[in-house]
C-alpha positions, 0 to 999 in steps of 0.5 A: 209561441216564440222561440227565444234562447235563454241568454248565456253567461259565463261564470266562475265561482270558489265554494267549498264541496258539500257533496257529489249527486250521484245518478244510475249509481255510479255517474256523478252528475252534479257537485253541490258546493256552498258559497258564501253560505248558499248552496249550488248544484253545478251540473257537470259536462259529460267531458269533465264528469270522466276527467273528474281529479280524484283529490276533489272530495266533499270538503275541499275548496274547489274553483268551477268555471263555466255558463250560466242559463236563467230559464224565463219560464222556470225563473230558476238559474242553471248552472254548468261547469266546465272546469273544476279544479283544487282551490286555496281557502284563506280560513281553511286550515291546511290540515282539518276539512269542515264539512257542513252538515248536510240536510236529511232527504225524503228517502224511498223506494219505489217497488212496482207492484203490477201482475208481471213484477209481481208474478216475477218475485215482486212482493219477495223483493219488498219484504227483502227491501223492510227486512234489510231497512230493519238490519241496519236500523233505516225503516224510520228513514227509508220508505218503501212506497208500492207503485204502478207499473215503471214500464220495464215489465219484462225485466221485473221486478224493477225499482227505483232508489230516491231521492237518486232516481237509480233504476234497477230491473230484474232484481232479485231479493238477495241483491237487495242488502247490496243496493240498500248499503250502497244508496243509505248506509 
């Protein structure tokens, strides 16, 4: 099997941002940004994620430079930014910011239900996770999906948000209306 490396290029777009992907919460690890009607999701590099100007909010036009990689196996483009920057739009009004409307994900949580996370609080944590979904009117959205072991069986009860992929371990109910406004609401 040989090992050729996928050839780089270098790229610089203007697109309006749709949205940040947030991941363990609070590290944003990619800007989703719409050209020409065509939704991008442009990884950032770890430098820029940290230096990341706070006037880029969704619906801002932004200029993103940086290398492109088609991979040969995948066929899919992956795209990495370097510099992000405030753009001027010509269509843009200077005082109103239209923000598409952006497409509903597939939200669940996922709640080990194994011996140790069980016998650490497990099933109290699920019936925290439909209780809180209940209050705020998420239980037709946000799906509480009971899995096997997530392999961090000292630190139970443990759970993953999705679409975000954000872990938590050691959970305790009464954190879980927190972690529910902070990922859906």
């Amino acid at each position: 099997m040989s090992k050729f490396k996928e050839p780089v290029s270098e790229f610089s777009v203007v697109g309006q941002l749709l949205d940040f992907v947030i991941k363990d919460g609070y590290k944003i690890k990619y800007l989703r940004i719409n050209v020409s009607n065509i939704e991008y999701w442009i990884k950032l590099s770890k430098p820029l994620r940290k230096s990341l100007d706070p006037a880029i909010i969704p619906g801002a036009w932004i200029e993103v430079s940086g290398t492109s990689k088609l991979k040969r196996k995948t066929g899919k483009l992956k795209l990495k930014a370097y510099e992000v920057s405030l753009a001027a739009h010509p269509h843009q009004q200077p005082t109103t910011v239209l923000v598409p409307k952006t497409p509903t994900r597939k939200a669940s949580i996922l709640v080990c239900q194994k011996s140790s996370c069980r016998k650490r609080g497990g099933q109290a944590v699920c019936n925290a996770i439909a209780s809180s979904l209940k209050d705020h009117g998420l239980e037709d959205q946000v799906k509480i999906k009971e899995t096997g072991c997530l392999k961090q069986c000292k630190h139970g009860p443990n759970l993953v948000m999705m679409p975000d992929k954000a872990r938590y371990s050691e959970v305790a109910p009464q954190q879980i209306p927190t972690l529910i406004e902070r990922h859906f609401v």
